[in-house]
PDB file of N, CA, C and O in Angstrom:
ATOM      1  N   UNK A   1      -1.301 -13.146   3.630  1.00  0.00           N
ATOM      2  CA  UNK A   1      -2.219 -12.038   3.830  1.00  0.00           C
ATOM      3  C   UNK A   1      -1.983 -10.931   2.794  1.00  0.00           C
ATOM      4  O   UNK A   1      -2.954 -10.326   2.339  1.00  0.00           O
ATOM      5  N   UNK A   2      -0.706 -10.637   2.393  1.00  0.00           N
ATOM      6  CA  UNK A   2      -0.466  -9.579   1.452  1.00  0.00           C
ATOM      7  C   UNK A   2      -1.053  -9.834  -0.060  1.00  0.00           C
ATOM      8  O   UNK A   2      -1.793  -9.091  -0.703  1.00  0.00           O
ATOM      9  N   UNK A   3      -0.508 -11.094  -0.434  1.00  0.00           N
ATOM     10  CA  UNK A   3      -1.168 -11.521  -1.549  1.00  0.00           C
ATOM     11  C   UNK A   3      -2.482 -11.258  -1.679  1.00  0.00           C
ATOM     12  O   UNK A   3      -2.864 -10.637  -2.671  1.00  0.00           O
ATOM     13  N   UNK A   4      -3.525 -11.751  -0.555  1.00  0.00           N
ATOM     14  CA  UNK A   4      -4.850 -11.246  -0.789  1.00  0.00           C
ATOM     15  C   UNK A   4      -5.293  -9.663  -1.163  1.00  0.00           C
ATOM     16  O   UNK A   4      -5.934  -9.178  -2.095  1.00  0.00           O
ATOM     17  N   UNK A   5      -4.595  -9.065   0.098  1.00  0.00           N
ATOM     18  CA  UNK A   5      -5.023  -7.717  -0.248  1.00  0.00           C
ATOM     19  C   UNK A   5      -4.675  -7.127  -1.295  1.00  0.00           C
ATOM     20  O   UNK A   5      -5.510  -6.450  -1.894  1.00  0.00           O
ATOM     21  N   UNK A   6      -3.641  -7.215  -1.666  1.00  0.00           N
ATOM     22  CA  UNK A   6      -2.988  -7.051  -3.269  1.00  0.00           C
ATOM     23  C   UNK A   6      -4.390  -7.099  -4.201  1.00  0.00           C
ATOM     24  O   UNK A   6      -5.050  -6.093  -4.461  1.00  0.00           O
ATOM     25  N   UNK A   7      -4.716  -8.451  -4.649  1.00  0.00           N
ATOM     26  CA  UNK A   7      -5.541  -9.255  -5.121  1.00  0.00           C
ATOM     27  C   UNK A   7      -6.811  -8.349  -5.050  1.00  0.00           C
ATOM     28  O   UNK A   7      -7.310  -7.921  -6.091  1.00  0.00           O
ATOM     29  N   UNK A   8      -7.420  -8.009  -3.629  1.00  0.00           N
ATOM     30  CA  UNK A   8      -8.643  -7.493  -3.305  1.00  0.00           C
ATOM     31  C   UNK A   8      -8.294  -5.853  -4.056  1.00  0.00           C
ATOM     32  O   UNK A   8      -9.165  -5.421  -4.812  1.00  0.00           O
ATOM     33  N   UNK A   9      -7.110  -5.045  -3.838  1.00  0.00           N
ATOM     34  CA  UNK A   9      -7.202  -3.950  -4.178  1.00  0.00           C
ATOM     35  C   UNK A   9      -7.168  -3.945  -5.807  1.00  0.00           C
ATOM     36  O   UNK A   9      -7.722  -3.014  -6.392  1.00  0.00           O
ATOM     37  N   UNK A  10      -6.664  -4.751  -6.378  1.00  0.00           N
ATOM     38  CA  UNK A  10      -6.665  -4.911  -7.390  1.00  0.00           C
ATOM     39  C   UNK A  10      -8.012  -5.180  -8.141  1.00  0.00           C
ATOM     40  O   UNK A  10      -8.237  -4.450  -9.106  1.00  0.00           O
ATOM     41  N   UNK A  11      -8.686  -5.878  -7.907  1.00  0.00           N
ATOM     42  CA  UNK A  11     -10.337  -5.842  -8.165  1.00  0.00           C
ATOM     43  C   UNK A  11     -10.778  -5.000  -7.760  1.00  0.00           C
ATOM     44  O   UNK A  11     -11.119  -4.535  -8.848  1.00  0.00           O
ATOM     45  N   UNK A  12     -11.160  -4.216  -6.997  1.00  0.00           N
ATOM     46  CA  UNK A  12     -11.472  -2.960  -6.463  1.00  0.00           C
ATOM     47  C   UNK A  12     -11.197  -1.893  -7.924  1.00  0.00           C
ATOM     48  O   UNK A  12     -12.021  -1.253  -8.576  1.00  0.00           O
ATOM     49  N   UNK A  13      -9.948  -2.002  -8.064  1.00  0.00           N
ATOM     50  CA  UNK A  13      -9.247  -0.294  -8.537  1.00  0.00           C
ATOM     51  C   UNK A  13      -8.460  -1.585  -9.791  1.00  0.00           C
ATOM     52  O   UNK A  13      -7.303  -1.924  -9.546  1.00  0.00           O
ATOM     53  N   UNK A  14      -9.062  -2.111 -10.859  1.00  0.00           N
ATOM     54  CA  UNK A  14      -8.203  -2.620 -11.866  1.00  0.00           C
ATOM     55  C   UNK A  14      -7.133  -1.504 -12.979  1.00  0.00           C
ATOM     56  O   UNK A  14      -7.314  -1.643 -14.188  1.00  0.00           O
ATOM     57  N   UNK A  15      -6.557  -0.933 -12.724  1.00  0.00           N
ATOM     58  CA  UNK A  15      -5.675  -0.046 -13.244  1.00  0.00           C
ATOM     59  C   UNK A  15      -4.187  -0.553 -12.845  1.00  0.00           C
ATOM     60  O   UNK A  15      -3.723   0.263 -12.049  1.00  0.00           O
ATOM     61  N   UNK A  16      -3.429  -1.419 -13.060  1.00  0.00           N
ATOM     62  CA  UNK A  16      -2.114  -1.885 -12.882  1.00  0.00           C
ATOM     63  C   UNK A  16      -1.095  -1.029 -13.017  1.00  0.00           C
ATOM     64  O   UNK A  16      -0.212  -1.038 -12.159  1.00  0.00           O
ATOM     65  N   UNK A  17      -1.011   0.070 -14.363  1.00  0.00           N
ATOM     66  CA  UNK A  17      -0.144   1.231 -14.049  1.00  0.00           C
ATOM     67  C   UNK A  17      -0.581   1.887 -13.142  1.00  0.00           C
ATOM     68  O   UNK A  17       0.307   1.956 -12.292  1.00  0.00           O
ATOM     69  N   UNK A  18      -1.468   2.426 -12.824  1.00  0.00           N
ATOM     70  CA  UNK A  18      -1.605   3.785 -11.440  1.00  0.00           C
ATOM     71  C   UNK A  18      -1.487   2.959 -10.190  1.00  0.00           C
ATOM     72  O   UNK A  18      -1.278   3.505  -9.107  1.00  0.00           O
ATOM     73  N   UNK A  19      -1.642   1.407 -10.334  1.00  0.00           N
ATOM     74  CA  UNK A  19      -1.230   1.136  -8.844  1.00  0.00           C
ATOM     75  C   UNK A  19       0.306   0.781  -9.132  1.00  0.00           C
ATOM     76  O   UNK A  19       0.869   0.316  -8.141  1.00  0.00           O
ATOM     77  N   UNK A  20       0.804   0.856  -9.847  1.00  0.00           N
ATOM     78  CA  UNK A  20       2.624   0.947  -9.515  1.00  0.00           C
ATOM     79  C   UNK A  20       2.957   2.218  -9.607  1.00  0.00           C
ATOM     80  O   UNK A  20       3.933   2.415  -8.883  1.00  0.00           O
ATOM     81  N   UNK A  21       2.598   3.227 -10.178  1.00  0.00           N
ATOM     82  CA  UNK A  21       3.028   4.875 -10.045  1.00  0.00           C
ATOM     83  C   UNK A  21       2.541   4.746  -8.491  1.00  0.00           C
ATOM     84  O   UNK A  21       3.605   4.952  -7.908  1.00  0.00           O
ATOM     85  N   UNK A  22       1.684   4.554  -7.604  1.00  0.00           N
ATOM     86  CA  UNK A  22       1.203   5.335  -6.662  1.00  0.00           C
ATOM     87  C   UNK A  22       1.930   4.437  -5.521  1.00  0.00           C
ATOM     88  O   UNK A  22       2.149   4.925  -4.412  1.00  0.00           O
ATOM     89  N   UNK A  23       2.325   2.989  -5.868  1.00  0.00           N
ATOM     90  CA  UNK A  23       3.284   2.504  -5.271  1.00  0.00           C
ATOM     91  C   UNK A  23       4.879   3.250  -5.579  1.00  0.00           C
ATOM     92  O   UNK A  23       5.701   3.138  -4.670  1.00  0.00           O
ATOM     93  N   UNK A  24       5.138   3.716  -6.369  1.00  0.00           N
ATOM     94  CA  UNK A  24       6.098   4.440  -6.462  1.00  0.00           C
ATOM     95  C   UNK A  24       6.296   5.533  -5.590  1.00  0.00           C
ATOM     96  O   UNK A  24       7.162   5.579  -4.717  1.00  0.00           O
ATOM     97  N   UNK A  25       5.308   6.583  -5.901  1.00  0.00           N
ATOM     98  CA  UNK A  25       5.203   7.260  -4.982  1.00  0.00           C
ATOM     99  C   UNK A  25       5.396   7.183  -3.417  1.00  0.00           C
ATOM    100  O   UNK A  25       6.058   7.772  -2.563  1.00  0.00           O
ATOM    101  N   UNK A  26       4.486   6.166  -3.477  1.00  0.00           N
ATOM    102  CA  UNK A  26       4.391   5.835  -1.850  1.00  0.00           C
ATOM    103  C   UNK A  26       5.896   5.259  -1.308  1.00  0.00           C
ATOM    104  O   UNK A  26       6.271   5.622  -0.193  1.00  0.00           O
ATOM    105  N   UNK A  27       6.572   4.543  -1.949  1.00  0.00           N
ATOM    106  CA  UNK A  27       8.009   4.462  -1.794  1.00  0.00           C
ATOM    107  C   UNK A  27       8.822   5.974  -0.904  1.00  0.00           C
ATOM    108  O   UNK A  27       9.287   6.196   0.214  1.00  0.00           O
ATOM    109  N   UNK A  28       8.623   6.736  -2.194  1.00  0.00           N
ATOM    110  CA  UNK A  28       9.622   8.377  -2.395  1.00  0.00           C
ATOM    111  C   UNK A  28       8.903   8.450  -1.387  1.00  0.00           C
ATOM    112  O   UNK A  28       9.271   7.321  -1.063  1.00  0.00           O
ATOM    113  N   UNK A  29       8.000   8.810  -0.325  1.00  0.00           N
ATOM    114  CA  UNK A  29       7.790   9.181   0.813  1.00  0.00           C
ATOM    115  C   UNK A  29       8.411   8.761   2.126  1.00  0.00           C
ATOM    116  O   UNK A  29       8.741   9.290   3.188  1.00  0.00           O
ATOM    117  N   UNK A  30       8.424   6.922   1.261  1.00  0.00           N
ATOM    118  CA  UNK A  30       9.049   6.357   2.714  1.00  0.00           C
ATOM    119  C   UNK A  30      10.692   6.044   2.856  1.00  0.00           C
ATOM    120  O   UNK A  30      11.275   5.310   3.655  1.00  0.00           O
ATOM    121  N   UNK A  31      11.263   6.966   1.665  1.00  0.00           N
ATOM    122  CA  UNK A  31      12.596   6.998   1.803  1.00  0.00           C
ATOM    123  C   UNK A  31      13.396   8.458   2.725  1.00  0.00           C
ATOM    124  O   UNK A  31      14.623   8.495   2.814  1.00  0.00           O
ATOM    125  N   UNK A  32      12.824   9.181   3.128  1.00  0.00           N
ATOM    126  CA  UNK A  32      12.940  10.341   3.834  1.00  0.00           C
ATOM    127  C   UNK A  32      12.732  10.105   5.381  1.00  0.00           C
ATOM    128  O   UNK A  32      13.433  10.576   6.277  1.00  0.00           O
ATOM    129  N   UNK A  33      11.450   9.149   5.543  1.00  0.00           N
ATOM    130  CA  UNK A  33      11.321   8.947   6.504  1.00  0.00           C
ATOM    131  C   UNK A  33      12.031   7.632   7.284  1.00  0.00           C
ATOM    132  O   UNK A  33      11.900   7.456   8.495  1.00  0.00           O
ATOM    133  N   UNK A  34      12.738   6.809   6.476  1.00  0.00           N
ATOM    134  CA  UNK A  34      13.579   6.055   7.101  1.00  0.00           C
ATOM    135  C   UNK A  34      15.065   6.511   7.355  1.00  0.00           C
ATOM    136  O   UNK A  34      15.678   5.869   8.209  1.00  0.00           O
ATOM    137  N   UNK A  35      15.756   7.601   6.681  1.00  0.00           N
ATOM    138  CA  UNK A  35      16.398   8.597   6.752  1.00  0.00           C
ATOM    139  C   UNK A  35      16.298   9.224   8.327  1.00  0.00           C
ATOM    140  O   UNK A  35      17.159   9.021   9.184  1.00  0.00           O
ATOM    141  N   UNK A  36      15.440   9.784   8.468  1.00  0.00           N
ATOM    142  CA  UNK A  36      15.294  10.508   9.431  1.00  0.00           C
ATOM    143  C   UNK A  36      14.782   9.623  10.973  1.00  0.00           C
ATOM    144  O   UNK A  36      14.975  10.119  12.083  1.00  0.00           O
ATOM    145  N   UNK A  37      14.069   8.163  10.751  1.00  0.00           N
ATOM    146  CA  UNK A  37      14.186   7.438  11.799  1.00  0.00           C
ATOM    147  C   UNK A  37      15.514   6.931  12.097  1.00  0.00           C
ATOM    148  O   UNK A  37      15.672   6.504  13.241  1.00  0.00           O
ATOM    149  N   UNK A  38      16.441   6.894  11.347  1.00  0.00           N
ATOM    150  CA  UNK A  38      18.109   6.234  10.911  1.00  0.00           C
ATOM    151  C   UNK A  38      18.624   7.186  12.139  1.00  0.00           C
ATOM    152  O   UNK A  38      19.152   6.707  13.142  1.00  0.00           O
ATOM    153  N   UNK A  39      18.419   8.550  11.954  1.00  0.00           N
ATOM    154  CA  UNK A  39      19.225   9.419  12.575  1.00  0.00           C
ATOM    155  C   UNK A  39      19.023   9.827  13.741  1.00  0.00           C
ATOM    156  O   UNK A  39      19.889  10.333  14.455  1.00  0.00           O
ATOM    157  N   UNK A  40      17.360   9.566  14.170  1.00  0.00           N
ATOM    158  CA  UNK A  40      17.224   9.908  15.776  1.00  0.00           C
ATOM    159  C   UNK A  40      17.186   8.429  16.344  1.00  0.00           C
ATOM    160  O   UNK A  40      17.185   8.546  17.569  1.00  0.00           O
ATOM    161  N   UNK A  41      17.164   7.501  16.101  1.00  0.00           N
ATOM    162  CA  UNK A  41      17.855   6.141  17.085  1.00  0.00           C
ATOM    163  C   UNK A  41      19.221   6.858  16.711  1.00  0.00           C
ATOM    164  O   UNK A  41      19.400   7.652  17.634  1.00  0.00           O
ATOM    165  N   UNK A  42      19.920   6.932  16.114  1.00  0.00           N
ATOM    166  CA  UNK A  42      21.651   7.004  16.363  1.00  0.00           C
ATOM    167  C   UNK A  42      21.704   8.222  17.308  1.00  0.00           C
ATOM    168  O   UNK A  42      22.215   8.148  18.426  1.00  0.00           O
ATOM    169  N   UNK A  43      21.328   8.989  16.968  1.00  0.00           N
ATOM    170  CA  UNK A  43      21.819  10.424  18.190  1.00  0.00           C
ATOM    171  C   UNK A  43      20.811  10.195  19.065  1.00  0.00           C
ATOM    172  O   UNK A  43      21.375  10.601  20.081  1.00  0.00           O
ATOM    173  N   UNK A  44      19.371   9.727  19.553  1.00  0.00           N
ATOM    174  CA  UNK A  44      18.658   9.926  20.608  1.00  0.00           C
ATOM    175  C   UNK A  44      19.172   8.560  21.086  1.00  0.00           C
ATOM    176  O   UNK A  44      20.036   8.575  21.962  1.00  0.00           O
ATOM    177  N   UNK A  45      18.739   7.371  20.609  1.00  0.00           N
ATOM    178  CA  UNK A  45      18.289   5.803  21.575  1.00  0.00           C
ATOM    179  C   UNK A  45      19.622   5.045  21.059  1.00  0.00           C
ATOM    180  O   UNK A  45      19.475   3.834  20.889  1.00  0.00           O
ATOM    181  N   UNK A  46      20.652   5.476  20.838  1.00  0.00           N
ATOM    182  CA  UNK A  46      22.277   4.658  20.834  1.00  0.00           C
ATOM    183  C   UNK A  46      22.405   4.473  22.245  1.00  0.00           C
ATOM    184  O   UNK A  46      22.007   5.410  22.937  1.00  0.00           O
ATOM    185  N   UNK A  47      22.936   3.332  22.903  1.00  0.00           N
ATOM    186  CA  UNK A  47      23.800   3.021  23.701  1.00  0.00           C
ATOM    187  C   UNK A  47      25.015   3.831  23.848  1.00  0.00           C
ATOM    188  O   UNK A  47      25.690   3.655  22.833  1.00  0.00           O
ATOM    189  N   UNK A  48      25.546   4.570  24.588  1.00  0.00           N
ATOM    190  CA  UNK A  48      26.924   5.384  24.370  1.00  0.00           C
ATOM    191  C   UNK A  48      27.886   4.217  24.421  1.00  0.00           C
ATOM    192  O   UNK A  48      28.914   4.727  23.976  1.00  0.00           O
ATOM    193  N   UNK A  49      28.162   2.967  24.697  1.00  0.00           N
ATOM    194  CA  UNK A  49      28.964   2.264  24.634  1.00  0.00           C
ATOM    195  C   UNK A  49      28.846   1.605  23.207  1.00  0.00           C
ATOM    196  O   UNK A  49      29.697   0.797  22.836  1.00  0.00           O
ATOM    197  N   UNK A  50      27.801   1.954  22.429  1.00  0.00           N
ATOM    198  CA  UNK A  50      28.133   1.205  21.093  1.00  0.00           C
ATOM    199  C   UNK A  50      28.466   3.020  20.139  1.00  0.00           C
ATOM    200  O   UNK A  50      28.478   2.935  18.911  1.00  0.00           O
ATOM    201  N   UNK A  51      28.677   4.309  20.690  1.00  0.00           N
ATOM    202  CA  UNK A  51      28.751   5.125  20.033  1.00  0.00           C
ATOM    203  C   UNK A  51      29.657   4.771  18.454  1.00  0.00           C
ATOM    204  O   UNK A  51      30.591   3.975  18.559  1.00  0.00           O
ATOM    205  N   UNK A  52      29.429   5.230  17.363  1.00  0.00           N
ATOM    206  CA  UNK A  52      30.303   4.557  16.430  1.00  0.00           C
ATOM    207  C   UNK A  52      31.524   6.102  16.199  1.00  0.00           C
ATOM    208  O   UNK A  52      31.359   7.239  16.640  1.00  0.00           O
ATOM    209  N   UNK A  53      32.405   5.696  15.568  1.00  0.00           N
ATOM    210  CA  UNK A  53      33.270   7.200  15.144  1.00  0.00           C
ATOM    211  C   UNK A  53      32.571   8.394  14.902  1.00  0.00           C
ATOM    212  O   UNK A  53      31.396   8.631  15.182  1.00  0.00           O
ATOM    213  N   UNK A  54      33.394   9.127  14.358  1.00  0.00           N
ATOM    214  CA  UNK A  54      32.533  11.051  13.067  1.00  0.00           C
ATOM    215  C   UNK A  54      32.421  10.379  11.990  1.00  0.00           C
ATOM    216  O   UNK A  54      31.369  10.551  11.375  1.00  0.00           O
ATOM    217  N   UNK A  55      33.681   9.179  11.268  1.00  0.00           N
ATOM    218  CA  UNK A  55      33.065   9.300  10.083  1.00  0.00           C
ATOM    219  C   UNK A  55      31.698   8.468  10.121  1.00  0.00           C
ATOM    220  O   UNK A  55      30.704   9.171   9.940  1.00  0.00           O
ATOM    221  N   UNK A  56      31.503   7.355  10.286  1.00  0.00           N
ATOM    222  CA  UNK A  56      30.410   6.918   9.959  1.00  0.00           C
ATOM    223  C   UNK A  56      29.384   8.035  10.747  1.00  0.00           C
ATOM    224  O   UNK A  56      28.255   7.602  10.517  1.00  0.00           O
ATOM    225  N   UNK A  57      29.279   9.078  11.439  1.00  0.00           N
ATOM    226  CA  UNK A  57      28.362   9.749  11.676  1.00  0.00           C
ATOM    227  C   UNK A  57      28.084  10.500  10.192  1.00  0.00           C
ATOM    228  O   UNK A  57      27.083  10.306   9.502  1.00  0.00           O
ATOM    229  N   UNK A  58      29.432  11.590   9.792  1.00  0.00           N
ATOM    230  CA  UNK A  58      29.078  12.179   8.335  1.00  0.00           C
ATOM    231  C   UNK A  58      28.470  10.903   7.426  1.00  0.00           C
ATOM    232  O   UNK A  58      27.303  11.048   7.062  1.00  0.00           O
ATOM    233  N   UNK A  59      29.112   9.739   7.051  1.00  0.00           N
ATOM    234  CA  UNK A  59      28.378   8.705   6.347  1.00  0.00           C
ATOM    235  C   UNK A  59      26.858   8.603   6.380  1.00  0.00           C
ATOM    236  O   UNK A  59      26.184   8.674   5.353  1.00  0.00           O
ATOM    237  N   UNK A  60      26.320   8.427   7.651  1.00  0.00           N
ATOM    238  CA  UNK A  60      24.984   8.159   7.584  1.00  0.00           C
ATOM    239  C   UNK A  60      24.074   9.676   7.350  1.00  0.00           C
ATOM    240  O   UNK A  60      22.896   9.781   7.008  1.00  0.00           O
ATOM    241  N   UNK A  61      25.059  10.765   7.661  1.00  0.00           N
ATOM    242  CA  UNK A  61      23.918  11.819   7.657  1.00  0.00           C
ATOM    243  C   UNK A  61      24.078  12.405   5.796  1.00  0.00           C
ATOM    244  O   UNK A  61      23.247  13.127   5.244  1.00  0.00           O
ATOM    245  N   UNK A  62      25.474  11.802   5.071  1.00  0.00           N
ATOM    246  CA  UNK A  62      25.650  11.871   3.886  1.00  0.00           C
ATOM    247  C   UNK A  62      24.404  11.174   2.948  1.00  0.00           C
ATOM    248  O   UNK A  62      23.858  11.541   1.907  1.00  0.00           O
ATOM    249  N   UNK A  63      24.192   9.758   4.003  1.00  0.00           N
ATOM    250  CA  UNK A  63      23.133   8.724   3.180  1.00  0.00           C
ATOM    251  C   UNK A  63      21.483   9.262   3.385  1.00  0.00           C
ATOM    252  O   UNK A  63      20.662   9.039   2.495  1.00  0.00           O
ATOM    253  N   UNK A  64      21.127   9.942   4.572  1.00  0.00           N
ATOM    254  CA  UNK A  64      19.987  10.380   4.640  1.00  0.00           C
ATOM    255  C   UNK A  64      19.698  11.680   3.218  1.00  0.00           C
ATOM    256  O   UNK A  64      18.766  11.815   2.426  1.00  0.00           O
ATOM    257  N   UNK A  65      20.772  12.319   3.388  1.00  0.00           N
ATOM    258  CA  UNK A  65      20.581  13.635   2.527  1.00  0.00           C
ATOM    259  C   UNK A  65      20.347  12.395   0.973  1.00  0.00           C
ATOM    260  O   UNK A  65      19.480  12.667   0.143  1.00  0.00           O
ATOM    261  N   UNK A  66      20.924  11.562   0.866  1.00  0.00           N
ATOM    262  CA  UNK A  66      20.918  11.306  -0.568  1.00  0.00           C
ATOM    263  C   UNK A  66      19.389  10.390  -0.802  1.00  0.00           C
ATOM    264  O   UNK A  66      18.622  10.354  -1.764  1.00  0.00           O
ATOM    265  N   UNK A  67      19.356   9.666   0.600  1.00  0.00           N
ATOM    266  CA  UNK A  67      17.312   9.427   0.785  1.00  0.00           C
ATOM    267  C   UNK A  67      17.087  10.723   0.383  1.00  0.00           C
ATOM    268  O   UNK A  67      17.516  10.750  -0.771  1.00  0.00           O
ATOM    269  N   UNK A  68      16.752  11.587   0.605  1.00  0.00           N
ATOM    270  CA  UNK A  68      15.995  12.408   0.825  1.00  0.00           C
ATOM    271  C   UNK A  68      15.884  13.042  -0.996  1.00  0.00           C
ATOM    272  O   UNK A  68      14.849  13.344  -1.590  1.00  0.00           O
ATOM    273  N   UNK A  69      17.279  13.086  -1.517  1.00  0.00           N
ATOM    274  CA  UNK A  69      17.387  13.557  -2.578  1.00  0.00           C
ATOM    275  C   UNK A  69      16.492  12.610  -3.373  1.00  0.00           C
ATOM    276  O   UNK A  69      15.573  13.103  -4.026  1.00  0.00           O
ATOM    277  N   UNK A  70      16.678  11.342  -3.371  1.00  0.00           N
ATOM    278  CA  UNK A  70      15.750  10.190  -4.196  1.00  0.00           C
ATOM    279  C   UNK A  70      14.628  10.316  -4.237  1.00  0.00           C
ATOM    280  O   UNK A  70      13.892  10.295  -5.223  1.00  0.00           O
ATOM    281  N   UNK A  71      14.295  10.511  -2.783  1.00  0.00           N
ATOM    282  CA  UNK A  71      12.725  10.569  -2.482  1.00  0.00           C
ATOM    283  C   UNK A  71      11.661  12.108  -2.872  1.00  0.00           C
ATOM    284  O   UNK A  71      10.494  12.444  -3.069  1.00  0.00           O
ATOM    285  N   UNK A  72      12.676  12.500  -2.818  1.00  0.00           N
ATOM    286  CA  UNK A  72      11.935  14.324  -3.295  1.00  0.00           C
ATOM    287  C   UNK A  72      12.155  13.930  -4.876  1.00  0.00           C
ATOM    288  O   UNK A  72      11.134  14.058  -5.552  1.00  0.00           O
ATOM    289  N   UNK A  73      13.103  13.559  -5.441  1.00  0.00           N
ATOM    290  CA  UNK A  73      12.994  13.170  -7.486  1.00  0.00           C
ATOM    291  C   UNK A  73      11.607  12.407  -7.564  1.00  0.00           C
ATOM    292  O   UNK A  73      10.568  12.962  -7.921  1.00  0.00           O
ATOM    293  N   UNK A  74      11.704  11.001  -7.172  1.00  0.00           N
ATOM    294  CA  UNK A  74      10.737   9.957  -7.139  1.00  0.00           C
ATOM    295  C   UNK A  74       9.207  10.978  -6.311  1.00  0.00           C
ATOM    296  O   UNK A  74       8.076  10.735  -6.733  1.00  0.00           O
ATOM    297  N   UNK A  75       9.349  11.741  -5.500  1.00  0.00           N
ATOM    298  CA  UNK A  75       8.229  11.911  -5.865  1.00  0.00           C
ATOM    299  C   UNK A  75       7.783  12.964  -7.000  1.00  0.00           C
ATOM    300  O   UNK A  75       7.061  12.410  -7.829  1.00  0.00           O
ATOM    301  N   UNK A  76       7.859  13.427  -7.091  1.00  0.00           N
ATOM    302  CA  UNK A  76       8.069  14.661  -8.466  1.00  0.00           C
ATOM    303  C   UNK A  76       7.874  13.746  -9.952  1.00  0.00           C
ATOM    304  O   UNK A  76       6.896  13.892 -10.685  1.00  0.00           O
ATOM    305  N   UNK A  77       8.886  12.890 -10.197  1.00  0.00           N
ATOM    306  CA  UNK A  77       8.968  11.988 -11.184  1.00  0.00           C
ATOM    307  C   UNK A  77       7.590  11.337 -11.010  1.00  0.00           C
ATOM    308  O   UNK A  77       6.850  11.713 -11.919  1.00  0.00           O
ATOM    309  N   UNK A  78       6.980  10.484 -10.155  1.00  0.00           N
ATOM    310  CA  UNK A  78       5.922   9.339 -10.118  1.00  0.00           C
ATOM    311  C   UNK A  78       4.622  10.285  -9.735  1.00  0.00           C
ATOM    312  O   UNK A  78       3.516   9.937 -10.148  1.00  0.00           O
ATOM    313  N   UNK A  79       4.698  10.930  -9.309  1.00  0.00           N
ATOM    314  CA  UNK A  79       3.596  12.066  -8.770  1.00  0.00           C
ATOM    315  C   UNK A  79       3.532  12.774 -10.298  1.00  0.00           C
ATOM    316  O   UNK A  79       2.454  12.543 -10.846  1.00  0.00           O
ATOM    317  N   UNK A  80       3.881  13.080 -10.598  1.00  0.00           N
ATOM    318  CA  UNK A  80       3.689  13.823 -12.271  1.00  0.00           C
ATOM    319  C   UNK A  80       2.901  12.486 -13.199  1.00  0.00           C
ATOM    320  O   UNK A  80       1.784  12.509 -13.715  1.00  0.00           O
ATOM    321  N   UNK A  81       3.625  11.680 -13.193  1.00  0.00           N
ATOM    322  CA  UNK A  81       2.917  10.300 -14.128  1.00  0.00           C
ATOM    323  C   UNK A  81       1.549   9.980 -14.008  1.00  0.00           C
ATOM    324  O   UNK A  81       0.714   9.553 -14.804  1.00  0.00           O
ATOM    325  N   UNK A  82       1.513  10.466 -12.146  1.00  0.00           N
ATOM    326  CA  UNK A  82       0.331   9.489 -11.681  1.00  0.00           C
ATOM    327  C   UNK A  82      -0.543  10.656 -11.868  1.00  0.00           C
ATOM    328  O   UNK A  82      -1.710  10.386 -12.152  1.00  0.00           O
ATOM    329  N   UNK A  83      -0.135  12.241 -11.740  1.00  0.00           N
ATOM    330  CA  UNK A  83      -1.358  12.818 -12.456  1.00  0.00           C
ATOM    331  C   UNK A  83      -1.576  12.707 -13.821  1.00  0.00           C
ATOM    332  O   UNK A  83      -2.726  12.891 -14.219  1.00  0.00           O
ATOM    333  N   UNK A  84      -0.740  12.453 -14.581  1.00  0.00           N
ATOM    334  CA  UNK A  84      -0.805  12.729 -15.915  1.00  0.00           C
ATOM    335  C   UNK A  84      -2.022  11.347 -16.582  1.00  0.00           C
ATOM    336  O   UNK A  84      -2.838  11.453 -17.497  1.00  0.00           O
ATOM    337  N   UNK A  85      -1.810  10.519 -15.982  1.00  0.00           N
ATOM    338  CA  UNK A  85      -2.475   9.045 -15.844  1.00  0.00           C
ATOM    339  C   UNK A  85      -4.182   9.585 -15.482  1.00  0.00           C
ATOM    340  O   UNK A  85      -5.180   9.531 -16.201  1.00  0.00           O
ATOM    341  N   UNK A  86      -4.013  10.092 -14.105  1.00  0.00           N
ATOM    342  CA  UNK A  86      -5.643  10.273 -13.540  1.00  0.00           C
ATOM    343  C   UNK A  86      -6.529  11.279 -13.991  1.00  0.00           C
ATOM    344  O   UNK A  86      -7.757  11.306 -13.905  1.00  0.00           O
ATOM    345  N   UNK A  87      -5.485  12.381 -14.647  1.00  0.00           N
ATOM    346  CA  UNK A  87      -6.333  13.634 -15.256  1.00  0.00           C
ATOM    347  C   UNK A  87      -5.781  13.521 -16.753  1.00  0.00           C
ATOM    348  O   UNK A  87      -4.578  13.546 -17.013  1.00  0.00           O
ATOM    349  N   UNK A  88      -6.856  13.387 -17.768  1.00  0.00           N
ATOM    350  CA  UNK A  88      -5.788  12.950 -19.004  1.00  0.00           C
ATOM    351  C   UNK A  88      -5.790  14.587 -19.650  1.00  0.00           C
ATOM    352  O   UNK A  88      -5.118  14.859 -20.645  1.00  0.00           O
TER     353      UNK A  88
END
């Protein structure tokens, strides 16, 4: 099924760089937000019998901040391209 739609959007919108910048983009968005789903299953919907230690708590809230850092560059970085691309 993916292949097709790929395929279909691609005939639609034939521009191969702006659909990988805007796939880029669309990435840097969804790295913040898996970050932040990471962290409310661990503190809201954990089992208290699988609670893990502090450190891996600082660990994972170390790894969200550094999502977050990626995803705020990447978008800035690919969001700049992809205007620079659509508005010449």
């Amino acid at each position: 099924m993916i292949p097709v739609l790929s395929l279909l959007i691609y005939l639609v919108y034939p521009r191969p760089v702006l659909l990988v910048l805007f796939s880029g983009l669309m990435q840097s968005l969804l790295l913040p937000l898996l970050g932040i789903v990471a962290l409310y299953f661990r503190f809201k919907k954990i089992d208290p019998k699988l609670k893990p230690s502090m450190v891996w708590d600082v660990f994972l809230i170390l790894s969200v901040l550094a999502f977050m850092t990626i995803g705020l560059y990447l978008m800035i970085e690919k969001g700049g391209d992809l205007l620079n691309k659509i508005v010449p």
